[in-house]
N, C-alpha and C positions, 0 to 999 in steps of 0.2 A: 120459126121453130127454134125450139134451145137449143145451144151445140153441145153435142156428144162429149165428155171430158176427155180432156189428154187420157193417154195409155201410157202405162209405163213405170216403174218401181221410183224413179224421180217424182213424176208426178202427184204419189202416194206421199211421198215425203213432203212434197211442199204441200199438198192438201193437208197434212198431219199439223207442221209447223206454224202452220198460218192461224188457225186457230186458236192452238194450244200457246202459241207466245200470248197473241190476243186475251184470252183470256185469264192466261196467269197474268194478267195486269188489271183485268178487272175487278179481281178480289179488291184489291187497293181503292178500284174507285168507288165497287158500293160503295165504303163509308162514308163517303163525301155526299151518298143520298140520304144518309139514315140522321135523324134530328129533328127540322124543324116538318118535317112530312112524312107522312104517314107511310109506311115501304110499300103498301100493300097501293098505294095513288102511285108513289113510284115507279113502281114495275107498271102498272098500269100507259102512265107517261110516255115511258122505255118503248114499251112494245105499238103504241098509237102510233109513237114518229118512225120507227123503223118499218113499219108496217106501210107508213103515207109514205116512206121513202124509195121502200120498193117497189109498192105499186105504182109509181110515179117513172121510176128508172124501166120499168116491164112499158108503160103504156109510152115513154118516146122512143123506144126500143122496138116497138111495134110487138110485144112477145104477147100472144094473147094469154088472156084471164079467165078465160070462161071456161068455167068445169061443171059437169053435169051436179042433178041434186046429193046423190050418193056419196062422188068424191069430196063435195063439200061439206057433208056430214062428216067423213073421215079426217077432214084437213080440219074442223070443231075441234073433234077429239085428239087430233094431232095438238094442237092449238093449248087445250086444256092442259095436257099431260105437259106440255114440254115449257108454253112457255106463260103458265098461268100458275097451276101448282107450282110447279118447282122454280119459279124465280120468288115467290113469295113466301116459301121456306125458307130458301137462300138467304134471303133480305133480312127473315124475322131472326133465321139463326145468328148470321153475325151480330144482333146487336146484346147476344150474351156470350159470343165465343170471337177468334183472334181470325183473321181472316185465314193465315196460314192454316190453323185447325180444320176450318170450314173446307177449304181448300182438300185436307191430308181426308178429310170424311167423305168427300167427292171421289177420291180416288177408289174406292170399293163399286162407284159406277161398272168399270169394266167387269169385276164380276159379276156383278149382276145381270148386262148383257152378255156374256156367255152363259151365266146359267139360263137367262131367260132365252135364249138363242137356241141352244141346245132343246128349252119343254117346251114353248110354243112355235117354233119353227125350225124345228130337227135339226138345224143347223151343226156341224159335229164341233170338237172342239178337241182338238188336235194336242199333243203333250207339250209342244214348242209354245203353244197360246197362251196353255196353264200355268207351263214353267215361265216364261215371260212376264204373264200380269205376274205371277209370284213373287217373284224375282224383283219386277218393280215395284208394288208394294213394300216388297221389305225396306226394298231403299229410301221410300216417303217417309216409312216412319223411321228411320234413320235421320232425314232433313229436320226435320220437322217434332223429334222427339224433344228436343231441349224447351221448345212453347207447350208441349200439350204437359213436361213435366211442372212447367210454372204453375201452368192453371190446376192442376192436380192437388197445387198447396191451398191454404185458405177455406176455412169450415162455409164461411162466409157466402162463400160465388158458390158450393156445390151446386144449388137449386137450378140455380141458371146454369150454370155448365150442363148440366143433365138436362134443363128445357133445349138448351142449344143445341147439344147433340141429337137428341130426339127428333128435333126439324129440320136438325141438316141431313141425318139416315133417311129420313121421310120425303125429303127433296132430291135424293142419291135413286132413289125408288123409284118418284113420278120421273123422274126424268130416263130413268131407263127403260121404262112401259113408254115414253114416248121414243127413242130411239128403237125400239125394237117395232114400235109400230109405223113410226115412217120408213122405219126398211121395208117392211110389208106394201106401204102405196108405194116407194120408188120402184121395189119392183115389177110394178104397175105399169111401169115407161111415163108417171107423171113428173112432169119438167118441174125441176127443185125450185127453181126462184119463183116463180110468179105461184106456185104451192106453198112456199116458205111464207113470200107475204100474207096470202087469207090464212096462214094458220096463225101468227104475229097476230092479225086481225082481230082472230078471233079470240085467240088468247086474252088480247087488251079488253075487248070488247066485256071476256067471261069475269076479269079482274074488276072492270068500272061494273057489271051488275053486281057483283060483291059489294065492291062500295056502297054502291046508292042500298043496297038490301039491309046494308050492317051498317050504317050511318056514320062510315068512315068517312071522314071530311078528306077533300080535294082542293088543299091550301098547298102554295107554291113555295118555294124557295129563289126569290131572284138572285142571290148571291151568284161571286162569278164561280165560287167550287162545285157548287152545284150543277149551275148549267155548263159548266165545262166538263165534267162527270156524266150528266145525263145523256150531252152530245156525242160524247166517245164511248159511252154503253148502249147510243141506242143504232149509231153510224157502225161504230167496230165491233162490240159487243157481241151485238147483233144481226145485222146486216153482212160486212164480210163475214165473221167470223163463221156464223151460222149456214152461210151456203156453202164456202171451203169445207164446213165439217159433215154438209148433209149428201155434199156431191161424193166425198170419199166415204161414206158409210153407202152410197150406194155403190160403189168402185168394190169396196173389199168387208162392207157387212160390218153389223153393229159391235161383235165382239172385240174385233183389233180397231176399228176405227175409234171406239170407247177408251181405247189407251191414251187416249188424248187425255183422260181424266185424272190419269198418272204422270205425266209429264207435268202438267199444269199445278200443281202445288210448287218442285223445283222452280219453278218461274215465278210464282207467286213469291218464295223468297229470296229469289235475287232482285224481284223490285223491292223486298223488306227489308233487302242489304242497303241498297242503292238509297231507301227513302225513311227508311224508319233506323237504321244504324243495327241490321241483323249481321252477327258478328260467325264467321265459317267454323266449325269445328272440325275435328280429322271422321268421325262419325259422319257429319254433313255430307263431306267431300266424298267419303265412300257412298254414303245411298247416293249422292249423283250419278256416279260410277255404274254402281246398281240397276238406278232408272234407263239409263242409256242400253245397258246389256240387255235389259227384259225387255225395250224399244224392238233393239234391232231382233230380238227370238219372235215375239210377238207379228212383225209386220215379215218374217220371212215366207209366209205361206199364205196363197190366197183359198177364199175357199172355193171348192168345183162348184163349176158354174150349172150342172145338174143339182145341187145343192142348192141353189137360190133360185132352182124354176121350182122345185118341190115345196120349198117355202114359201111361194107366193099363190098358191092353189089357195 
């Protein structure tokens, strides 16, 4: 049997952190995927070995697998939403927009799981939640205003700046219809990791029949940026990342746990300080500031736990 997660406002904090560092460093690696391989074989790659990884760590763990046919249909669709559409918008968008960008567009996830929170499973959505994501949104596009004004110049890149957005809001979307619907099977009491991996599974599984349907070729990259990129998006990425974020989304629900989607831009550009030479501005420094205040409004309230039996009827 899985164990129960820690209890505890620390515990929400390091299940917060662990991801959202994680992943604000992913932004950086897609582009070491994008090139000589197709994104769409990529993500496919990504989610086969994280997927052979967990179910591998579940079966000498002795954590059993086996879920009836229903919750396998659900863990499909789980699978679809989260880690098939939306890694493959992800992928297509960065290769006409800045990762930060991709990054600051990710960051409207959290409201979407609050609104989607609130119409499909009542969930309420408290002033401290609203003013919080508020509050931290303003402050992303405070980080992140000096790249999105770059791209804003040049007649040239419109076309693609507008394809790029368009995929990245579209990927902001599926991936919110997937958090708001594994909050619905976790609170099912189905155990996250060995759930996690058939939905990876199947994700992979939905991305390689895309391929083979759309005669997208499944050519490889041995370079070492590559497989060093693929290994730490499909190990950390994926793998930690994705259980620390699935376990606290069932700890405290998809609307605060989704702040993770605001944090992770700020991280995105202190590895674009650290690796691309992104230089701080007093602006910058302030939406940090910003992020952190609407952090801590956002994670001060959990929601009643009459709340999340009503929503899983």
């Amino acid at each position: 049997m899985e164990p129960a997660p820690p209890r505890g406002a620390a515990a929400d904090w390091l299940l917060l952190l662990v991801p959202s560092f994680i992943w604000g460093t992913t932004w950086f690696a897609i582009k070491f995927q994008l090139g000589r391989v197709a994104p769409e074989a990529s993500v496919a790659y990504r989610f086969l070995l994280a997927a052979a990884l967990l179910l591998g760590w579940c079966a000498l763990r002795g954590i059993l697998l086996r879920f009836d046919a229903a919750t396998h249909g659900r863990l499909a669709l789980l699978g679809l939403l989260q880690y098939a559409l939306n890694y493959v918008l992800v992928y297509r968008s960065e290769q006409h927009l800045t990762s930060g960008l991709v990054a600051l567009l990710f960051g409207m996830l959290v409201l979407w799981n609050i609104l989607g929170g609130r119409l499909f499973l009542g969930a309420p959505a408290p002033g401290t939640v609203l003013g919080g994501a508020a509050v931290g949104m303003v402050g992303v596009a405070l980080v992140v205003w000096p790249d999105l004004a770059r791209l804003g110049h040049g007649g040239g890149r419109a076309q693609g700046l507008g394809i790029g957005i368009a995929l990245a809001l579209a990927g902001t979307l599926s991936a919110s219809a997937g958090n708001l619907w594994s909050q619905r099977i976790y609170q099912r009491g189905i155990p996250v990791v060995p759930s996690t991996a058939w939905a990876m599974l199947y994700g992979a599984l939905a991305v390689t029949g895309w391929c083979a349907l759309r005669g997208v070729p499944f050519s490889f990259d041995p370079s070492l940026s590559y497989l060093a990129s693929l290994a730490y998006l499909a190990l950390f990425g994926s793998v930690f990342a994705f259980v620390s974020y699935l376990t606290l989304l069932r700890r405290i629900g998809a609307g605060r746990a989704g702040y993770s989607a605001v944090l992770i831009p700020v991280l995105a550009m202190g590895v674009s300080t650290a690796f691309e030479g992104y230089r701080w501005t007093a602006p910058a420094l302030a939406g940090m500031a910003l992020v952190l205040a609407g952090n801590v409004l956002v994670l001060r309230r959990r929601e009643p736990a009459a709340t999340l039996r009503r929503a899983a009827r």
